[in-house]
C-alpha positions in Angstrom: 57.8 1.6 -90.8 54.5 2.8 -89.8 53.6 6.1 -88.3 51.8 3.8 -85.5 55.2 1.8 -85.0 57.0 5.0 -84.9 55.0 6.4 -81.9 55.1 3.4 -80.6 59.1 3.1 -80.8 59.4 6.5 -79.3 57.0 5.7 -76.5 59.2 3.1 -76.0 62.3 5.3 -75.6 60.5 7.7 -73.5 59.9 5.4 -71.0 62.8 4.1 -70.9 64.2 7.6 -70.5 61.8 8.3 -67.2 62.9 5.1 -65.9 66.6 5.8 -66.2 65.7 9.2 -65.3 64.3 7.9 -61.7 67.9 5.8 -61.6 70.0 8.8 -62.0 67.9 11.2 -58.9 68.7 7.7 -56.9 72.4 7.4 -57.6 73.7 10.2 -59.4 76.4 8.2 -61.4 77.3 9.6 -64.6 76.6 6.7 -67.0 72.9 6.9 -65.6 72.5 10.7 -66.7 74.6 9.6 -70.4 72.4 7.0 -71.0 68.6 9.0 -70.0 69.7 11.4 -72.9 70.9 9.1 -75.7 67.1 7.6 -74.6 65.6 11.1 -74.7 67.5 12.3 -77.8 66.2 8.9 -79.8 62.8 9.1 -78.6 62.6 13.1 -79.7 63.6 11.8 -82.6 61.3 8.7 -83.1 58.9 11.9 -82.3 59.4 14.3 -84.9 59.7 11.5 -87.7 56.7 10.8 -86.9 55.6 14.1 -87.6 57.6 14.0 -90.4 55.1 11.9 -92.2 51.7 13.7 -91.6 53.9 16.4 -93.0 54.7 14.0 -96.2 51.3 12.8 -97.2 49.9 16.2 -96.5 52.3 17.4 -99.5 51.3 14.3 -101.4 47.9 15.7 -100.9 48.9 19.1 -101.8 51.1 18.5 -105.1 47.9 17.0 -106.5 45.5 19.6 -105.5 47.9 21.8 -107.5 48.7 18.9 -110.6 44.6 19.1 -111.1 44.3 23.1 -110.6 47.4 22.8 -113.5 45.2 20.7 -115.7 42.6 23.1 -115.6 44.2 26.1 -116.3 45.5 24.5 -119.2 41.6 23.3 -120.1 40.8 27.1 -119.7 44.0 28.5 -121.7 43.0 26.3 -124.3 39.4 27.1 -124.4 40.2 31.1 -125.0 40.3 32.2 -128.1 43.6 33.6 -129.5 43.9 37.1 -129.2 43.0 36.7 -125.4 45.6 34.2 -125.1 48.5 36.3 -127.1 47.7 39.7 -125.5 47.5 38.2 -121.4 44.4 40.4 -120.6 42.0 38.4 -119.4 41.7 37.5 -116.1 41.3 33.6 -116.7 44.4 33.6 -118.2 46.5 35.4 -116.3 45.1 32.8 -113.2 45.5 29.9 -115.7 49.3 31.2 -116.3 49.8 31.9 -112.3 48.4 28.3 -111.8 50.6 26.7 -114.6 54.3 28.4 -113.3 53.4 27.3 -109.8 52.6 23.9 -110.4 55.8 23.8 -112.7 57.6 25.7 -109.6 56.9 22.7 -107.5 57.3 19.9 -109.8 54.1 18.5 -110.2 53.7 20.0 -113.7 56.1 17.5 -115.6 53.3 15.5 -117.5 51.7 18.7 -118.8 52.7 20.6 -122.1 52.3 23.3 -123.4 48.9 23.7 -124.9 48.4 24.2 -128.9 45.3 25.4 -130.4 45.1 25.9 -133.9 45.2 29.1 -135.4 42.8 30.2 -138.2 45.5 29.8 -140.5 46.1 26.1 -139.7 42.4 25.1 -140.6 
């Protein structure tokens, strides 16, 4: 379902809540007041789903802004040379390393691995 078919769901609800609503100042009965807030209850519900997904594809959005940050930290890890990497005192890689632990914190670090540059020795 849609965010637009959500809304429009609730809208739905809501209405039919003010309508019962109007019903229930006439009469008074019971079943009138019952059935304005199992109306109102679905369409505050219907509501915050629908909030629920701005909130979901802005976390899509946000888990790949951090995957691609993640990416490049490992671009800049690898591109140091050695000793800077081994002894954590440069600045780019303690930001690469604060980068990659979040990003693995959060999931969206699965696909990357640890990076591997040669050593002298290996050439």
């Amino acid at each position: 379902m849609t965010k637009v078919e959500i809304v429009a769901l609730a809208e739905h609800w809501q209405t039919k809540a003010d309508c019962v609503m109007e019903r229930y100042q006439e009469s008074g009965l019971a079943r009138h007041n019952r059935e304005r807030e199992q109306a109102q209850d679905l369409a505050d519900a219907l509501q915050i789903a629908a909030s629920a997904a701005d909130d979901h594809s802005e976390l899509i959005s946000l888990r790949g802004a951090v995957y691609c940050l993640a990416v490049k930290a490992h671009t800049a890890v690898d591109a140091l040379d050695v000793p800077d990497r081994a002894a954590d005192r440069d600045i780019l890689t303690d930001l690469a390393r604060n980068i990659i632990s979040t990003a693995r914190l959060y999931g969206v670090d699965s696909e990357l691995t640890a990076s591997r540059k040669p050593t002298a020795k290996e050439d």
